[in-house]
N, C-alpha and C positions, 0 to 999 in steps of 0.2 A: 859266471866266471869261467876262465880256462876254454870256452868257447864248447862246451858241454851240455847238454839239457837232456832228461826226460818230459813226456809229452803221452797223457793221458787219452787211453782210446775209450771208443764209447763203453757204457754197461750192458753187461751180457743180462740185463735183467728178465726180458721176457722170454730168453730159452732157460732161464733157471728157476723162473715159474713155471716155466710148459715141462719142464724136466719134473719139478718139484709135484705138480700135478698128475702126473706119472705114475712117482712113488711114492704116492701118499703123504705128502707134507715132508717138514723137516722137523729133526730131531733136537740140532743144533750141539751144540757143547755140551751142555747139560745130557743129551742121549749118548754122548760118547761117555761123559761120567760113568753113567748108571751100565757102560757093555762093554768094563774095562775088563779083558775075557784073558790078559796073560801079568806076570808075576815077573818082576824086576827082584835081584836080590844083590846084595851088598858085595863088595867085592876087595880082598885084597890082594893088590897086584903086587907088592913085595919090590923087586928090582925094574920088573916092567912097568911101571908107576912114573919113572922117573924121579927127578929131584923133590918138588915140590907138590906134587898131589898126595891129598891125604883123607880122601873118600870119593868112593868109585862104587856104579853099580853094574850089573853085568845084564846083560838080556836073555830072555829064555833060551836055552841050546839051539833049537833051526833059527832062529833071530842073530844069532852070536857069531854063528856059520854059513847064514845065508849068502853065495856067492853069487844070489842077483841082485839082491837089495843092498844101498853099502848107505851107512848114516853121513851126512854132510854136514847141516844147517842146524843150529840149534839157537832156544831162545826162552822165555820164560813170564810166568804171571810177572814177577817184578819188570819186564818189559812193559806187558798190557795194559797194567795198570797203577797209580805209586802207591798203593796200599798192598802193592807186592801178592794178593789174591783174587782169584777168582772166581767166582761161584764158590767162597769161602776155602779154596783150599789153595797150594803151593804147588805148582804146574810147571812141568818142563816139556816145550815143543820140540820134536828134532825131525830134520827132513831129510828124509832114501831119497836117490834117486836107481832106476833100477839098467843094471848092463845086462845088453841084450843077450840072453840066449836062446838058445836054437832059432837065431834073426829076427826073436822079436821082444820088443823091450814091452814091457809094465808099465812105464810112466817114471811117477812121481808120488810118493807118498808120505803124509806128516804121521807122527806117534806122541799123542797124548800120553805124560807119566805123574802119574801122581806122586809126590817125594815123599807124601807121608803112608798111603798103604802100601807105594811100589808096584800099583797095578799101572797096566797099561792097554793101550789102543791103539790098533794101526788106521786110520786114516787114506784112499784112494782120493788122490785129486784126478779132477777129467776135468775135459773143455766140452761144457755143452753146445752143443747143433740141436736146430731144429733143418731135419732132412726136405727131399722135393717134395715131399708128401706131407708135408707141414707136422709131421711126429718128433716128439724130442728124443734126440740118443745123444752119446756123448764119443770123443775120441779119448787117446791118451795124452796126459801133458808129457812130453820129450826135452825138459833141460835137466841139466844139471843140480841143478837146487841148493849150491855150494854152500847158503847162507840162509836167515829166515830171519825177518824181526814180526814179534807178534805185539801190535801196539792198538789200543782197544779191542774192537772186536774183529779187525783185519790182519791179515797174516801178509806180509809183503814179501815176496820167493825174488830170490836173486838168479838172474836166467842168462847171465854173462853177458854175450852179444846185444840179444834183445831187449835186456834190459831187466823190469823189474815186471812180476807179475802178482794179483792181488786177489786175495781168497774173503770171504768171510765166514766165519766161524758158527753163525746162525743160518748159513747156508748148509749146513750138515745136514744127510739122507741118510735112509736105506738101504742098500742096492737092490734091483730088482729085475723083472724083463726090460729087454730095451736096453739096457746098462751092461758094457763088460766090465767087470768089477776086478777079474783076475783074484780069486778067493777072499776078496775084501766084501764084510756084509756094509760097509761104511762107504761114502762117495761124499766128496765135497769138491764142486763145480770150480772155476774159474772166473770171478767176476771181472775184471779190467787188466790192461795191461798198459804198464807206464814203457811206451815206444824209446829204446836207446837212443841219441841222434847227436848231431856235431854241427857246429861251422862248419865253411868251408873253411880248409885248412887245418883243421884241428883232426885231432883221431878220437874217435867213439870212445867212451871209457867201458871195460869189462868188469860186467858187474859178476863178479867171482864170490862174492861173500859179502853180508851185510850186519851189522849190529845198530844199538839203539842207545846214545849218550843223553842221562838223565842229568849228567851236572855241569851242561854250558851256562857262562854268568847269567845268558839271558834268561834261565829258568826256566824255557822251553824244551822238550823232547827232539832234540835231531838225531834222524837218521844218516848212518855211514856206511858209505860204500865203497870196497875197496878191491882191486887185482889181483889174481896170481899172476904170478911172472918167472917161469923157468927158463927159455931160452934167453941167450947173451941180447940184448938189446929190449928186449920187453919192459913194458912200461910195469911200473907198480906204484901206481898212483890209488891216494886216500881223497877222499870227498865228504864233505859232510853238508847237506840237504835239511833246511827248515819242516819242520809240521805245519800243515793247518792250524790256526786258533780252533777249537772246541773240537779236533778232529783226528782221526787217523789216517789221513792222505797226507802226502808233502805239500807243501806251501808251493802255490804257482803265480807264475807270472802274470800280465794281463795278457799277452798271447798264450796262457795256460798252459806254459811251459814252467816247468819244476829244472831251477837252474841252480846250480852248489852253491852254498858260502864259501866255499873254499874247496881247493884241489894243489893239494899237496904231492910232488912225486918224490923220488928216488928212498922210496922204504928199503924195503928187502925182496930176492929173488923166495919164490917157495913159500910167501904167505899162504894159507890157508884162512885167517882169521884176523878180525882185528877189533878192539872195542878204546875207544877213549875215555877217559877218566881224570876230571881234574886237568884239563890239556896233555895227560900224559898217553903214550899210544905203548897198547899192549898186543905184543901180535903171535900166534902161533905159526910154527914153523915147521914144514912135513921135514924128515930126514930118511924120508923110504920107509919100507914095509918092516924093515928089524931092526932099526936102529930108535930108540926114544927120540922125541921131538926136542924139540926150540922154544922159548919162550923170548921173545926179541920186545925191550920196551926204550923208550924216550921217545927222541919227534924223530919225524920223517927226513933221512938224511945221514940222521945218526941216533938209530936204534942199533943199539947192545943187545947182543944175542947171550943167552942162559944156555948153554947145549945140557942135553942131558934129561930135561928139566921133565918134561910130559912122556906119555905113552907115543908108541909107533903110529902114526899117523892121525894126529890130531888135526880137527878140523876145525870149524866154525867158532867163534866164543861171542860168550855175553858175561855182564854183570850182575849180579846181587845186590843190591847197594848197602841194604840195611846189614848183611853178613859179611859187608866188603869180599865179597868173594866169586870168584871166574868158575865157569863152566863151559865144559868143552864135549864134544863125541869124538871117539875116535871109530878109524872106518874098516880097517882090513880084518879079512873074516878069523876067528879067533882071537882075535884081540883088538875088540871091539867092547869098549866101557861109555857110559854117561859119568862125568869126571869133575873133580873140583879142587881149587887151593885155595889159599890166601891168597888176597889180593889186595891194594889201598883202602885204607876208610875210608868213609864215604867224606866229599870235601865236604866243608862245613858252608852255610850258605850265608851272607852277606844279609844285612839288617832289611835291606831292599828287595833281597833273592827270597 
C-alpha cells in the first residue's frame, strides 16, 4: 500500500560465525544478564517530570551526562515476548546512538536494564566484515537508531533513510583483538538489513522510530513505523507492517517485499515516537532541550496534543500491556531518565481474539 516496501538483504551469517570464531563463541542475552556492571536508580523529577509521568529512573552520572552517547529507541521484554519476560525477568532495551566527536563517531549501541535490580548493560553494535585476507573484523553501525522494537530474539533498529536494520540477541560476544569495541567489553553484530524503497513515484518512507502493537483484531504482533518531520512540508506518515506467522521478521510478499497494511499521514510535526493501542495512536512530542515534551494522541490527522505532559526531550515509546502503561527515554545530557505513566488498559479481546 501507499506504494512503499521494505526488502530484505541477504544474512550476514558466515561473517558472524567467522567473527564469533574469533572471540570465542557467544554469550548471548543470558551473558549480558550475568555482566550487568552498572546501577540504574529511581528518580524523582518533580516539575521536570511533566504532567503525567509518575516513575523515572536515572542512569549512572558519565551515562546521564555523556555528550556522545544520547538514548533514542526504547522497547521491552513485554515487546519480545506476551508473557512480558525474559530469561525470567522484566527487561528494558534502549538504543544511543553516538555524535561525533573529535570527527569520529562510536556507532550505535543498545542497554540492557533490568526493572527489577536496576542493573544494567551497554551493549556495542558493529557490522561484521570479513577483510581481503579472509579475517573477520568489524566496522561501526552509523544511524540514527531513533526507535527499537525487540520482538523474540531479534531486535529491529530504525535507520531512517535505509530503513530497518536487524540484530539478534543470541548473537552477543565478547569483545576482543580484531574488534574496536570503543571501551565496550560487549559486541553484537548486524545480521540483515530490511533495504527502504518506493515506487516510482512515491517517496521512500523515513523510518524515524519504530514500536510494536500487541492489540490489532487480528491477534497478530505488528510492527510501526513512523516519521519525524520538522520542516514546513515534511511528511509524518504512520505505517503499520504484518509479522511472519511463528516469527520475528515482517511478513513479506512473494517478491519478498515486506509492504504496509496501511500508511496513514498528516500526524504531527516533531514526533519522536509513536505506539497504537486499541486503534488509538499515542505519540511523543520533542519541544526542545528545556521545555517538557507532548504527548499528542487520537488518529492520524487529528491528534490532540497534552503540552506539558513528559520530560525535555522524550523519545521513542512502547507499551506495557498488562500495566497499561508507556515507556519512554529521554535524550539531552542531564536530563536524561528511563520514564513511565498511565496509559490505556489493555483492550479486552473478542471471544475469536
Amino acid at each position: 500500500m501507499a506504494g512503499v516496501h521494505l526488502t530484505l538483504t541477504d544474512d550476514r551469517a558466515v561473517e558472524i560465525d567467522a567473527l564469533a570464531e574469533l572471540l570465542g563463541g557467544r554469550v548471548g542475552l543470558a551473558g549480558v544478564l550475568d555482566r550487568l556492571d552498572r546501577r540504574a536508580q529511581p528518580s524523582r523529577l518533580g516539575r521536570l517530570a511533566g504532567r503525567l509521568v509518575d516513575e523515572a529512573y536515572a542512569w549512572e552520572r558519565q551515562d546521564a551526562r555523556d555528550r556522545r552517547w544520547w538514548p533514542q529507541g526504547v522497547s521491552s521484554s513485554a515487546d519480545a515476548d506476551p508473557s512480558e519476560r525474559v530469561l525470567g525477568r522484566r527487561l528494558v532495551l534502549v538504543s544511543w546512538y553516538a555524535h561525533p566527536v573529535g570527527g569520529a563517531s562510536h556507532g550505535v549501541r543498545l542497554t540492557v536494564l533490568d526493572l527489577d535490580s536496576l542493573g544494567y548493560r551497554h551493549v556495542l553494535l558493529v557490522v561484521p566484515r570479513i577483510d581481503d585476507e579472509g579475517r573477520a573484523t568489524t566496522e561501526p553501525l552509523t544511524v540514527h537508531a531513533g526507535g527499537i522494537v525487540w520482538l523474540g530474539g531479534a531486535v529491529h533498529v530504525a535507520a531512517t533513510a535505509r530503513g530497518l536494520l536487524t540484530c539478534h540477541l543470541d548473537d552477543v560476544m565478547v569483545a576482543g583483538p580484531g574488534v574496536e569495541s570503543h571501551g565496550h567489553d560487549l559486541v553484537l553484530p548486524v545480521r540483515s538489513a530490511w533495504r527502504a524503497g518506493a515506487e516510482r513515484g512515491h517517496e521512500r518512507l523515513r523510518y524515524s522510530f519504530v514500536s510494536l502493537d500487541r492489540t490489532d483484531p487480528g491477534g497478530a504482533p505488528v510492527l510501526v513505523a513512523g516519521e519525524y518531520g520538522r520542516r514546513r512540508g515534511a511528511t509524518t506518515r504512520l505505517a503499520r507492517f504484518g509479522v511472519g506467522a511463528a516469527s520475528s521478521l515482517l511478513a513479506t510478499d512473494d517478491d519478498g517485499r515486506a509492504r504496509p497494511t496501511s500508511v496513514e499521514d498528516g500526524a504531527r510535526a516533531r514526533m519522536q515516537g509513536a505506539a497504537c493501542v486499541g486503534g488509538t495512536w499515542h505519540a511523543t512530542v520533542s519541544m526542545g532541550p528545556w521545555v517538557p515534551g507532548g504527548l499528542a494522541h487520537g488518529r492520524p490527522g487529528a491528534l490532540r496534543l497534552r503540552p506539558l505532559a513528559l520530560p525535555m526531550g522524550p523519545e521513542d515509546l512502547t507499551w506495557w500491556p498488562s500495566s497499561g502503561r508507556f515507556w519512554s527515554v529521554s535524550e539531552h545530557p542531564g536530563r536524561r531518565w528511563v520514564f513511565s505513566w498511565p496509559g490505556p488498559a489493555a483492550p479486552r479481546r473478542t471471544r475469536d481474539g
